[in-house]
C-alpha positions as CSV (number, residue, x, y, z in Angstrom):
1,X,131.2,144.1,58.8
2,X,133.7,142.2,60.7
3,X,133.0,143.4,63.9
4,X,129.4,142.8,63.1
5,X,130.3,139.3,62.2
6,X,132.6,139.0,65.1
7,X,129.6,140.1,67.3
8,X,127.4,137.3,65.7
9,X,130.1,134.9,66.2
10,X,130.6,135.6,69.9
11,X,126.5,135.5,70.7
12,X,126.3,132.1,68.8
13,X,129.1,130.9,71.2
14,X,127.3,131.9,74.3
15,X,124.0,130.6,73.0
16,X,125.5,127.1,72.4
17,X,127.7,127.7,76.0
18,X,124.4,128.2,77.3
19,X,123.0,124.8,75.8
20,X,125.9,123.0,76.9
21,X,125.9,124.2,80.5
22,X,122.2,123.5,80.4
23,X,121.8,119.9,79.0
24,X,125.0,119.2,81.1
25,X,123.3,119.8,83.7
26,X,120.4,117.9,83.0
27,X,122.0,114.6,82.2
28,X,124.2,115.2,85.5
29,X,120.8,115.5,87.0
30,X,119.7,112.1,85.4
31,X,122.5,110.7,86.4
32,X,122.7,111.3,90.6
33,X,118.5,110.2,90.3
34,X,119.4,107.4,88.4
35,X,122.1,106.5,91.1
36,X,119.9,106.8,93.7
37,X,117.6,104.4,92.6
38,X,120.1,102.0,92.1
39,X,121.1,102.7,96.0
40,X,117.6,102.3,96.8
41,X,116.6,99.3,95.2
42,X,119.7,97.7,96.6
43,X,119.2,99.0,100.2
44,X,115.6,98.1,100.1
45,X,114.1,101.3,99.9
46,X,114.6,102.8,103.5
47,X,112.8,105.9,103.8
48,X,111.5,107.8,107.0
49,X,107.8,109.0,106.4
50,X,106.2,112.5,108.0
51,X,102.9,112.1,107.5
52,X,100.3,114.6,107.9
53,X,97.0,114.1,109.0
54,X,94.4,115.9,107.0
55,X,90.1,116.2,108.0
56,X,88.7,114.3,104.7
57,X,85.3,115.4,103.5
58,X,82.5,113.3,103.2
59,X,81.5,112.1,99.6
60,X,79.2,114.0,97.9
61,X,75.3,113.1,97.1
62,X,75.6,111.0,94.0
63,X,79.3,110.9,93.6
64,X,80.6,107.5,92.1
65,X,82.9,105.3,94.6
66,X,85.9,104.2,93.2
67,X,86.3,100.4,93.7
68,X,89.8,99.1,94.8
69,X,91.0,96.2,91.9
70,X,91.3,93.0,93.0
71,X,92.8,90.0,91.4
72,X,90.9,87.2,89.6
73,X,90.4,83.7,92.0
74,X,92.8,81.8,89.4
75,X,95.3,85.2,90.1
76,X,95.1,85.3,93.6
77,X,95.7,81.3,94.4
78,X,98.9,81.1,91.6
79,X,99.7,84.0,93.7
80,X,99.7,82.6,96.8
81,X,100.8,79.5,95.4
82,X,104.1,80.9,94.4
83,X,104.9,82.5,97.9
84,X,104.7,79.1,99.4
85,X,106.8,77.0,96.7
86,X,108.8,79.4,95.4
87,X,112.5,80.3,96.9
88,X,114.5,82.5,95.6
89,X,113.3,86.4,95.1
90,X,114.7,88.6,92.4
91,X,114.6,92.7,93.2
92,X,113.3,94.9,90.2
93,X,112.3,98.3,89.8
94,X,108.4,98.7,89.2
95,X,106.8,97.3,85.7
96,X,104.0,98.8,83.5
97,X,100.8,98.6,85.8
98,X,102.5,98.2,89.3
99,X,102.5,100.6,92.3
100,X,105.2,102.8,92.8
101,X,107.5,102.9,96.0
102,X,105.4,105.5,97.4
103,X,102.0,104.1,96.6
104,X,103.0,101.1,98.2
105,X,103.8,102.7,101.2
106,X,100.6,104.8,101.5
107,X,99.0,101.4,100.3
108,X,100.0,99.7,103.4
109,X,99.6,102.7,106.3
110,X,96.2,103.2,104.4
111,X,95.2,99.3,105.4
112,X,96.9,99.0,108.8
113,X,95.3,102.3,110.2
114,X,91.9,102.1,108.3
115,X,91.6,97.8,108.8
116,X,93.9,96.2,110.9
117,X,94.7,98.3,113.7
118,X,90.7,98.9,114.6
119,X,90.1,95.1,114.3
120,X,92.2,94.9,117.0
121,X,90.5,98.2,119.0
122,X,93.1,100.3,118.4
123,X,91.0,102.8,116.2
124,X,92.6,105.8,117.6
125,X,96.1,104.9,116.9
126,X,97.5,106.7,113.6
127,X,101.0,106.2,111.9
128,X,101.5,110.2,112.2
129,X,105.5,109.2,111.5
130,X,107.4,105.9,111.0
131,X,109.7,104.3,109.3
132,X,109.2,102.3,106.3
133,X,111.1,100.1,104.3
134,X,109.9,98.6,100.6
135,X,111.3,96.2,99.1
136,X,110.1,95.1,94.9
137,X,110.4,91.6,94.2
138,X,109.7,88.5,91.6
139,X,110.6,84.7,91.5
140,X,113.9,84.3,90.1
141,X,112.7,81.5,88.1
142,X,109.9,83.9,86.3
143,X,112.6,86.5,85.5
144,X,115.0,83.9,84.3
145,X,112.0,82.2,81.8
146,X,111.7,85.8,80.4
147,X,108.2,86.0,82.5
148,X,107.4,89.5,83.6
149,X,104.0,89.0,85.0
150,X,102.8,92.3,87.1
151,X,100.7,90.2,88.9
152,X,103.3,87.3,90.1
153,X,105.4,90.4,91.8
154,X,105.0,91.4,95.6
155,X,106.0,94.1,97.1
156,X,106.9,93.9,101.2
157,X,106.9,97.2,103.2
158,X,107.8,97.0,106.8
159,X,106.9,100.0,109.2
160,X,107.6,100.9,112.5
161,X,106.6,103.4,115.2
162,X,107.4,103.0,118.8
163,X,106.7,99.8,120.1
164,X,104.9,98.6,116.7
165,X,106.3,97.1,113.9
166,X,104.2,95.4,110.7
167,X,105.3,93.5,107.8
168,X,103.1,93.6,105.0
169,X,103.4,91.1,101.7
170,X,101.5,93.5,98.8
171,X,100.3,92.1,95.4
172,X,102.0,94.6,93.2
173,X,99.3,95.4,91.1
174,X,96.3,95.6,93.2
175,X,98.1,96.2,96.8
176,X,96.1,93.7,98.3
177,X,97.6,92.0,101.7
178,X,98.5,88.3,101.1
179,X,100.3,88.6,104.1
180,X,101.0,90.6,107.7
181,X,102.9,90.2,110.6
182,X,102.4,92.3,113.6
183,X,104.3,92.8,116.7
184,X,103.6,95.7,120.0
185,X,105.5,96.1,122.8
186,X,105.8,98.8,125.5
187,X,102.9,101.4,125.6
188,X,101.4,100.2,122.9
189,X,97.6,99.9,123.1
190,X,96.5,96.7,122.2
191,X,92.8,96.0,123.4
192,X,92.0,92.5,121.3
193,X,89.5,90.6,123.1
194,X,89.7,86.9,122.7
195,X,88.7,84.5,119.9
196,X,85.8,86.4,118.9
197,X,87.2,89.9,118.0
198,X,90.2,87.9,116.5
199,X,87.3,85.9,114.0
200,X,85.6,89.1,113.2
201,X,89.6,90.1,112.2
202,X,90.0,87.1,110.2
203,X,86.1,86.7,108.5
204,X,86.8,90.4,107.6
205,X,89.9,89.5,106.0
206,X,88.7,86.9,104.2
207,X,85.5,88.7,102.6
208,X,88.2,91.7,101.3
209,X,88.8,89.7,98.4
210,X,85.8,90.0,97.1
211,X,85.4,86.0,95.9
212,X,82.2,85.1,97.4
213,X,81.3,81.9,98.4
214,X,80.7,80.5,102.1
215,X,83.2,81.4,104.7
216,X,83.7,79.2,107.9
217,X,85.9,78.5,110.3
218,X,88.1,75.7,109.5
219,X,89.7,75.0,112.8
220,X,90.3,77.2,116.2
221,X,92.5,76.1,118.7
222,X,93.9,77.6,121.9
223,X,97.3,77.7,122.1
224,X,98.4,77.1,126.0
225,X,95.8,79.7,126.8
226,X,98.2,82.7,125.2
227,X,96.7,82.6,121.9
228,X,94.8,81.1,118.8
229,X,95.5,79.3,116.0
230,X,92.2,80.0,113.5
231,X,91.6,79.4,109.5
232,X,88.6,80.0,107.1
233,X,88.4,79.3,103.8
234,X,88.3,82.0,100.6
235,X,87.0,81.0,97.1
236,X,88.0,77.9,96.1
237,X,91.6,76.3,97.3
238,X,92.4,79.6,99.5
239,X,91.7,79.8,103.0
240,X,92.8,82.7,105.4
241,X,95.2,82.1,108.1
242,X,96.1,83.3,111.5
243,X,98.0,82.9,114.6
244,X,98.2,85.0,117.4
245,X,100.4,84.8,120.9
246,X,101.1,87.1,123.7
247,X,103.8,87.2,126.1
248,X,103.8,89.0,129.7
249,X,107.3,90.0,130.3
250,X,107.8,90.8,134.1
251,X,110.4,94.3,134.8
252,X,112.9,93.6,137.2
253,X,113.7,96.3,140.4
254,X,116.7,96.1,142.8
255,X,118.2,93.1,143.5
256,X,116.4,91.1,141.1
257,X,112.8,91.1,142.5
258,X,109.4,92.2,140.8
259,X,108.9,95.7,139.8
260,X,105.6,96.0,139.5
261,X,106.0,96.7,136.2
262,X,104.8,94.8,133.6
263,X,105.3,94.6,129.3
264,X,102.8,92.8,126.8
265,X,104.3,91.3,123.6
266,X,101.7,90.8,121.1
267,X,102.3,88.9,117.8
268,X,99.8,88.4,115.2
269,X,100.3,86.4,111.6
270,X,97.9,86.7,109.4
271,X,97.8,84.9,106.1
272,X,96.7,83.7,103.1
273,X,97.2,80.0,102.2
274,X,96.1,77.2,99.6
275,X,94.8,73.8,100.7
């Protein structure tokens, strides 16, 4: 009887062992992801992104098409209102209803590769690896107030791949683009063809928010022959903004002369704005 009880006493230590080691474990493991969050919502969320391309198969007869959410008019210009009055940015990890770190980034690649880079005719060029960098943000003055809108929080996701880089300004909700800046250099293949391809750009931008009404173009103007300045309005109060420039930059051989050898910098910003 007492080496039975012994026994019993021995297997109920190494059962509770056993719990120990395992829930030990498990909070350790809690706690190295919850450091690394911290790290990466302090860094800015620097990740390097593999992506693989996959054939996509065409929708089915009579299959229902999803419909991307988009905010209200009164959302979209306090929105927009905010990025231009407001200062100071506060970092936070994502709220009920936002997109995650990684839908943000998909969000963005998704828009530049399916939207922005053929409006510019670079419909072959794919993001097939790049680095990205997200970074979650409100107005510090919302936060302080105790205001924890999802819809007044942006995210901004930079990418770059050879001699492309894009900044994108996210609504964090709805992952629309309230604002991108684009820059190529090198062997990048930019093939943008004057004012109109860059209106088709912007009208196209402006209809994506869904808003109706009558778009025009509120003013376009050549800058020194090297780009254009061009707006058009969106709903009521919005209008959609760009600028673009380009710069020839000349390779120097021996001795200081020509190459031969030439490199295009193209910079596009693209914008929304209230009147």
């Amino acid at each position: 009887m007492h080496k039975l009880a012994g026994s019993l006493l021995l297997n109920g230590a190494g059962i509770l062992a056993a719990f120990g080691v395992a829930f030990g474990g498990l909070f350790l493991v809690q706690a190295s992801l919850a450091r690394e969050a911290n790290v990466l919502l302090r860094s800015g969320g620097m990740v390097e992104v593999p992506v693989q391309q996959e054939s996509m198969t065409s929708w089915e007869a009579g299959q229902v098409e999803v419909v991307p959410a988009r905010l209200t008019q009164e959302e979209l210009k306090l929105a927009v209102e905010k990025l231009e009055r407001e200062t100071e940015a506060c970092p936070h990890e994502p709220w009920p209803g936002q997109l995650t770190l990684v839908e943000a980034i998909e969000c963005g690649r998704e828009w530049t590769e399916g939207f922005l880079l053929p409006h510019l005719g670079m419909e072959d060029y794919l993001l097939p690896e790049y680095n990205a960098n997200c970074y979650l943000w409100a107005w510090q003055s919302d936060v302080e107030a105790g205001e924890e809108n999802p819809v007044f929080s942006y995210w901004n996701v930079w990418m770059s791949v050879g001699g492309l880089e894009i900044g994108l300004t996210l609504n964090a909700v709805t992952g629309q683009v309230l604002r991108v800046v684009l820059t190529t250099g090198g062997q990048v293949p930019v093939e943008y063809q004057g004012k109109d391809k860059l209106a088709a750009l912007l009208a196209d931008y402006a209809d994506s928010f869904g808003l109706g009404g009558h778009y025009r173009i509120l003013d376009g103007t050549d800058i020194m022959a090297s780009g254009w300045q061009m707006q058009q309005s969106v709903g009521e109060g919005i209008y959609a903004s760009m600028e673009t420039s380009s710069v020839v930059i000349a390779a120097s051989g021996e001795n200081g002369h020509y190459s031969g050898e030439s490199t295009e910098i193209f910079h596009l910003d693209l914008r929304l704005q209230t009147e």
